[in-house]
N, C-alpha and C positions, 0 to 999 in steps of 0.2 A: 265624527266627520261633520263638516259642515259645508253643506252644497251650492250649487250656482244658483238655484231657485233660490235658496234660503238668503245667500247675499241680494239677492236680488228682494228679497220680502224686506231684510233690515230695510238697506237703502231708503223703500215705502215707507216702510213705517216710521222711519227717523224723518223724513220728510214730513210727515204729517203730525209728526210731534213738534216738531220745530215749527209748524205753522199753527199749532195749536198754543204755545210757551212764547210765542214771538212780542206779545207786549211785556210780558215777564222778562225774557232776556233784552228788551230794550232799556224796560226798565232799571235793571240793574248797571246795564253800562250809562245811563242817564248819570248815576251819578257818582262815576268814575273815567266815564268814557268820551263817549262822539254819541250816544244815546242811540246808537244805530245797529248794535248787532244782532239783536233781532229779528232788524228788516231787514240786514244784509243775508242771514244765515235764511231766511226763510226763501230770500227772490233765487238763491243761489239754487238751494236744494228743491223750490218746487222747476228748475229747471233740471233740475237730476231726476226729479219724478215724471217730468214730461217726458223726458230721453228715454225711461227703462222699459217699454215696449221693444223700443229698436234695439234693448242689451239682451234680450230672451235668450239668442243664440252665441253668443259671445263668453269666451271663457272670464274663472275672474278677476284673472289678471285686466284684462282689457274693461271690463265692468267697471274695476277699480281707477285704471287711467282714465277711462272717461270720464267717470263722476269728477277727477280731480280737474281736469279740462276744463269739463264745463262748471266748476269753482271759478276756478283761474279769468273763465269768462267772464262770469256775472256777478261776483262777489265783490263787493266794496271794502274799504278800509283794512285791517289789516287781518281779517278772517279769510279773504278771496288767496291770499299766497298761501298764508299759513296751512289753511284746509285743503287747499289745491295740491299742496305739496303733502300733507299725510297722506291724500289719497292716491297720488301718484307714484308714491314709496311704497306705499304697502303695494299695492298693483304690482308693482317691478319686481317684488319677493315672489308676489306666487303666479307669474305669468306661465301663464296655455293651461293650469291648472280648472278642471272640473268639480273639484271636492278640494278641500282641505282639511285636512289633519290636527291633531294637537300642536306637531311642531310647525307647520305650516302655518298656524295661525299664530303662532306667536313671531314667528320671521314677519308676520303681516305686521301683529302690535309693532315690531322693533323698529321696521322698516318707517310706516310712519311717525314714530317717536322720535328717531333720530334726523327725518326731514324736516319736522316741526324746531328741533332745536337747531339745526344747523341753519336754518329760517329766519328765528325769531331770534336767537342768542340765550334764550335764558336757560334757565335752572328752577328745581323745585328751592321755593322760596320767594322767587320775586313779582308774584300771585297772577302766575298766567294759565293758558290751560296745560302747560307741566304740570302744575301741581295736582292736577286731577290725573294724565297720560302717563306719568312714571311711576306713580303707585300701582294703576293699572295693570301694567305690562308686566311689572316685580309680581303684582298679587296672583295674575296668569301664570308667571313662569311658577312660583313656588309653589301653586295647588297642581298643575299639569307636573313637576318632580316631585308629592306629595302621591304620585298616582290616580289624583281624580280626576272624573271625566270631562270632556270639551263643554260639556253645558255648566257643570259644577264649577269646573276655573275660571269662566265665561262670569259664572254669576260672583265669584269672588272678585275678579278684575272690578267689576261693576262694582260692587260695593268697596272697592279698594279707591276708586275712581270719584265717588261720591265721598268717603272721607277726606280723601284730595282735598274734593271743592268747598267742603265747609271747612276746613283745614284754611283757606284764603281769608277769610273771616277776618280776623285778627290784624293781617299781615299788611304794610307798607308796600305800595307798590312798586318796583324797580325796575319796570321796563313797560313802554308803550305810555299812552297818553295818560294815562291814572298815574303814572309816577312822578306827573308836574304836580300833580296833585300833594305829595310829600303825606305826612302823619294825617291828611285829611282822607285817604283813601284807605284806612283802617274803618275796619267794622261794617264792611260792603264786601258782599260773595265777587268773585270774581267773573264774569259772564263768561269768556273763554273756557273758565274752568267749568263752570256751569253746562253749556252746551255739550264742552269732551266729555262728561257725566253722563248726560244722557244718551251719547253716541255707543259708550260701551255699555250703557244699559238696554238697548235698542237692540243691540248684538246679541247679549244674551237671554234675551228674551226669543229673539227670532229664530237664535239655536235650539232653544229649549219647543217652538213648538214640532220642531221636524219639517 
């Protein structure tokens, strides 16, 4: 299981990773991007850090819509829909919920996986944060049918999530502003994909400590 304090600690702690990585993830969409995802990911989520006092009481469904709200609010470019909308999807799977489950938390992965692509359009391949999010969620579901536990799939997804992102490496980009880019946008991590990396490593860390 994994509880409403606990989501509430990820949240923290991804907040404060993402303001610790924030010249890093600038830098990487520097030069593929708007050079801004960085600052965008961090002005966003230290507003999600500012809110999580007032989430103490609040199940985590609601936890999770709000974090997506206040994305929607403060987020620039094209992380504020995008992440808006994971967070608002997975929220709507496990609304009035106080704990979550195995399966519970994988209806959460689903839920914002498929708001992120009915969002963005793409697919694993055309180096966005899909290619980090659908490994994920595959690497979650098959260790959670494999029988192991919420922190063990937790930590699988994560590292499922992280070969994603280096997985972008290579790849042409085919959707958003790195794809005017053409064969120039090879051989640069994808920042999107980079951030959802450490969003699901954040998760399984914050499961793992109780």
């Amino acid at each position: 299981m994994v509880t409403q304090s606990q989501v509430l600690a990820w949240l923290d702690r991804y907040a404060d990773l993402i303001a610790e990585q924030r010249e890093y993830l600038t830098e990487l969409d520097a030069a593929i991007g708007d050079a801004d995802h960085g600052i965008n990911m961090n002005r966003g989520f230290q507003k999600v850090k500012s809110q999580l006092p007032t989430m103490a009481d609040k199940d985590i469904g609601s936890i999770l819509k709000n974090t997506g709200m206040a994305l929607l609010s403060s987020v620039g470019g094209a992380s504020g829909p995008l992440y808006g909308t994971l967070f608002m999807r997975a929220g709507m799977k496990v609304d009035k919920k106080q704990a979550l489950t195995a399966d519970d938390l994988l209806a959460l992965l689903q839920g914002g996986l498929e708001g992120v692509i009915q969002r963005g359009k793409s697919q694993v391949g055309d180096k966005t944060m899909i290619d980090a999010f659908q490994p994920a969620v595959e690497g979650y579901e098959a260790a959670t049918h494999a029988g192991k536990s919420v922190v063990e799939a937790l930590t699988e997804a994560a590292d499922a999530a992280e070969a994603g992102r280096d997985a972008t490496l290579p790849l042409i980009a085919r959707k958003g502003r790195a794809s005017y880019l053409g064969e120039r946008s090879k051989d640069h991590l994808d920042p999107g994909a980079t951030s959802l990396a450490m969003l699901i490593r954040t998760l399984a860390e914050s499961a793992a400590e109780g």
